[in-house]
N, C-alpha and C positions, 0 to 999 in steps of 0.2 A: 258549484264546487270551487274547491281554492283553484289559483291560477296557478299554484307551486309546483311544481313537478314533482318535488320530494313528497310534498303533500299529499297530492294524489297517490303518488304510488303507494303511501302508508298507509291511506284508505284504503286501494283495493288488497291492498296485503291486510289490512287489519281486518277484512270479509271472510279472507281465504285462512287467512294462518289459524286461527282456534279449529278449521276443518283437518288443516296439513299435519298439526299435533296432536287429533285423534287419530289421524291415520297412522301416522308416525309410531305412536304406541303400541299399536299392535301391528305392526309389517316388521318382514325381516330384511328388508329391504331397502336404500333409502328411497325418499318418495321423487315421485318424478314429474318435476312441472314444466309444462310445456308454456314458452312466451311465443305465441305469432305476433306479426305485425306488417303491416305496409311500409314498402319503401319509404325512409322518410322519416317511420311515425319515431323514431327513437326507443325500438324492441331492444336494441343492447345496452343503452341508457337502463331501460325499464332494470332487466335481467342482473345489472352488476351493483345496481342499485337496493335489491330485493334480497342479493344476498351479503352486502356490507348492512342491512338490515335487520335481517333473520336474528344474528346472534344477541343485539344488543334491546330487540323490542321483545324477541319471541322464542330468546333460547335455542334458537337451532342453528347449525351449522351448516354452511350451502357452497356448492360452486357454481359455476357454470360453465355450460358448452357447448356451444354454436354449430349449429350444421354446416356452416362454411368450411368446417375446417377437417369433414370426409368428401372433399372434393377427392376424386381421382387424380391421380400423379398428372404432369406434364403428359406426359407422351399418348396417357389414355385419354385426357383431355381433346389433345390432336384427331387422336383414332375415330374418337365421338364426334369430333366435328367434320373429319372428312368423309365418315361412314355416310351422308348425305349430304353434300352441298348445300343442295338446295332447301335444307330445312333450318328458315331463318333462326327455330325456336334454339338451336347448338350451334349458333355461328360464336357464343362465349359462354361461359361458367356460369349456373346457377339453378337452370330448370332440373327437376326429377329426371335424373338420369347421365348427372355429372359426375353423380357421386357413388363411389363408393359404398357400396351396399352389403359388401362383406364384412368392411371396416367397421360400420358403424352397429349391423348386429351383431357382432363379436361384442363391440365394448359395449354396447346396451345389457349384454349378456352376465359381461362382469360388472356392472354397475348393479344389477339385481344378486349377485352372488358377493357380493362384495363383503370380507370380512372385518372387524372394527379396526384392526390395527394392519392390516393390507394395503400395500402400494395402490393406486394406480394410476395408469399411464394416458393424459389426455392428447391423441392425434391433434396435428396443426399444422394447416396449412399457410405456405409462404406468398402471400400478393404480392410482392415484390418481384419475386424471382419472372425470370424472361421477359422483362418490358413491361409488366402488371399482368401475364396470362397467368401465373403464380405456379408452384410446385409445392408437394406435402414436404413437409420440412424434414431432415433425417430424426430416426424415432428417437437416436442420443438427444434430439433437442426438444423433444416433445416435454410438459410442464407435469412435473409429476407429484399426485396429493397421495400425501405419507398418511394419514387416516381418515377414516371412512366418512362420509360426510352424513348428514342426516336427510339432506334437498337436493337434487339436481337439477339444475334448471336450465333445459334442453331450448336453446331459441336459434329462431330460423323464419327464414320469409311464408313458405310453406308449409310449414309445419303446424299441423290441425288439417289440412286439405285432404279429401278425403276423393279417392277417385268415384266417377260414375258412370252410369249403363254407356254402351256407345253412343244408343240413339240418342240420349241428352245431350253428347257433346254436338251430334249434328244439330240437332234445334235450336243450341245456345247458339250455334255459330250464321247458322239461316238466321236467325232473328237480328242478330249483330248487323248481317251484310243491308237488312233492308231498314236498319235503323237512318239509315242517312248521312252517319256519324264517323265512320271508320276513316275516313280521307281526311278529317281533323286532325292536326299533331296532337295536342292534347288529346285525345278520343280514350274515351272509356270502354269501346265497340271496336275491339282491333281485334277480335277471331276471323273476320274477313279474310286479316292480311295472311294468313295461311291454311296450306292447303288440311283437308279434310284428313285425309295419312297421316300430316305430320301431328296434328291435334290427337290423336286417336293413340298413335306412338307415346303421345307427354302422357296420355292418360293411364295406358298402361303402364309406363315406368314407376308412375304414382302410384298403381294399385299394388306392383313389387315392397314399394315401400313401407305402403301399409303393414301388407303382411310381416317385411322382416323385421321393423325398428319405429315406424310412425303412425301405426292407426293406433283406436283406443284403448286397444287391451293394454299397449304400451306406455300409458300416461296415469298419472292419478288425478291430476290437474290441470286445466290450462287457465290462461291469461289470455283474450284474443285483442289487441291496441286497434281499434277500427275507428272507421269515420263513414259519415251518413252519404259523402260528397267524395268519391273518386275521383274526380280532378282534383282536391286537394295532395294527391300522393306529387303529382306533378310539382306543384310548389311548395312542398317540405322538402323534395330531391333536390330544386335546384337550390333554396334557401341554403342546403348541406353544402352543394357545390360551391357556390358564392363565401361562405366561412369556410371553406377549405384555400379558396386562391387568396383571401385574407391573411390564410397563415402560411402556407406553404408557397406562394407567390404562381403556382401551377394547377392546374385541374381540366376536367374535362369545361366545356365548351357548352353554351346554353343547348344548340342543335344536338347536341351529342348525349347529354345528359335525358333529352325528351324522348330519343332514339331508346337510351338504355330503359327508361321507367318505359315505354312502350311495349318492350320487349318480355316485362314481365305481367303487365297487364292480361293477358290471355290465361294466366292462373288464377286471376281475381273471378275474369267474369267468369270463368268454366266452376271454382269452387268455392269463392265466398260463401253463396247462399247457401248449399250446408254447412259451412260453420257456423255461421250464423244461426242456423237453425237449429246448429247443439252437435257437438263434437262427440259427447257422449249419447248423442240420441239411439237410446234403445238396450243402453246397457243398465245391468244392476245399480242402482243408485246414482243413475247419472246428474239427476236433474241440481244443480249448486252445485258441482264439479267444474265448470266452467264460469270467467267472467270475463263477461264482453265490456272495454272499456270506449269509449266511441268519444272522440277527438273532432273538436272545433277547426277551421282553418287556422290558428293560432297555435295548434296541438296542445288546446287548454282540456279539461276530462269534461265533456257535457254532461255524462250520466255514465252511469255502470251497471250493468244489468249481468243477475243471473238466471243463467239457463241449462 
């Protein structure tokens, strides 16, 4: 495939869009497309790019809208991380269970009621605020679309993860500890580095999720940005890092940056392989509902596969 980024993306939108326009036709709704992706892989690249896209290749009209930005306030942020010390997975912002989950099924709420000539009002949160812990911005500054769009395009690191039985979370985690692998900074295998509660905890905030704003019922479509090679998330993060101290002359720190992609690695290995194995598995029509787009260490598109 082409090396071009625009390119690719054109491809995997030129798969998806003649599907998003028959659905389009007939929903009273607009449609709702989910982008996942890996630290790294450039999901919001993907996302802003698909909808300055949409109008000029495929006639539709799109926004989009990050789940970063139903984090919980300041203060509940706090509350979530002192509520356990000791559970590495909420020592900062980002696991299932940061966020706001009133927030976001409300406005999922009015995204599917939404009428053609209806405000509304997209939630945003501020990273800057408190030293980089961030705070939701006030709602007078939130970005508000004065008509109805036809695509929403919901992206997030987690987003397609789909929670599962308890006992898998213990097996995934046994199998991690006697891989050999978890003491690696790089490691692919870090369920080890926490306890069995605090996994069991991420998983149930997940399955909250599902039900109120992220499982399938909630999606028409997804996009999932993968790669064959999980140590590669490791050096697309720090690649990002290194052209951030380029521009900004400050950033996190090699150690630090290995620290953070570690820290999200424990949602890979607990939920990739069902997404992987089909986000819509099991629903009406699932099967071409999803495309898996799987990224070279160069974040070139090897292949795209629908599932």
């Amino acid at each position: 495939m082409s090396s071009s980024l625009e390119d690719n993306i054109r491809h995997v939108l030129g798969i998806l869009a003649p599907k998003i326009k028959a659905k389009h036709a007939t929903s009273s709704h607009p449609i709702i497309l989910g982008i996942t992706g890996l630290q790294g892989s450039g999901k919001s690249t993907w996302a802003s790019k698909i909808v300055e896209l949409l109008p000029s290749s495929h006639g539709l009209s799109g926004i989009t809208v990050s789940l970063d930005d139903f984090y919980k306030t300041h203060d509940d942020l706090i509350v979530r991380r002192e509520q356990d010390p000791e559970n590495k997975l909420y020592r900062t912002r980002g696991q299932p269970g940061t966020h706001d989950e009133r927030l976001a099924g409300k406005f999922f709420e009015q995204v599917r009621s939404w009428k053609d000539d209806q405000e509304l009002k997209i939630p945003s949160f501020d990273k800057s605020q408190f030293n980089g812990e961030g705070d939701r911005a006030p709602e007078d500054d939130w970005p508000v679309v004065k008509k109805r769009a036809d695509v929403v395009v919901f992206e997030g690191w987690c987003v397609g993860f789909q929670s599962i039985a308890k006992e898998e979370v213990e097996r995934k985690r046994g199998a991690a500890q006697t891989s050999g692998e978890t003491e690696e900074a790089h490691s692919i295998k870090t369920l080890g580095d926490h306890q069995v509660s605090h996994l069991q905890e991420l998983n149930a905030n997940l399955k909250r999720y599902n039900e109120a704003f992220m499982g399938p019922q909630h999606f028409d479509f997804m996009i999932h940005i993968d790669t064959d090679d999980l140590h590669n998330v490791y050096t697309w993060r720090l690649q990002q890092e290194h052209a951030m101290w380029k521009v900004k002359g400050s950033g996190m720190s090699d150690e630090a940056v290995v620290a953070f992609v570690r820290g999200y690695m424990p949602g890979y290995e607990l939920y990739l392989e069902g997404l992987r194995q089909g986000f819509f598995k099991g629903e009406k029509e699932g099967r071409g509902r999803q495309l898996r787009a799987v990224l070279d260490k160069g974040r070139g598109v090897e292949k795209v596969e629908e599932i």
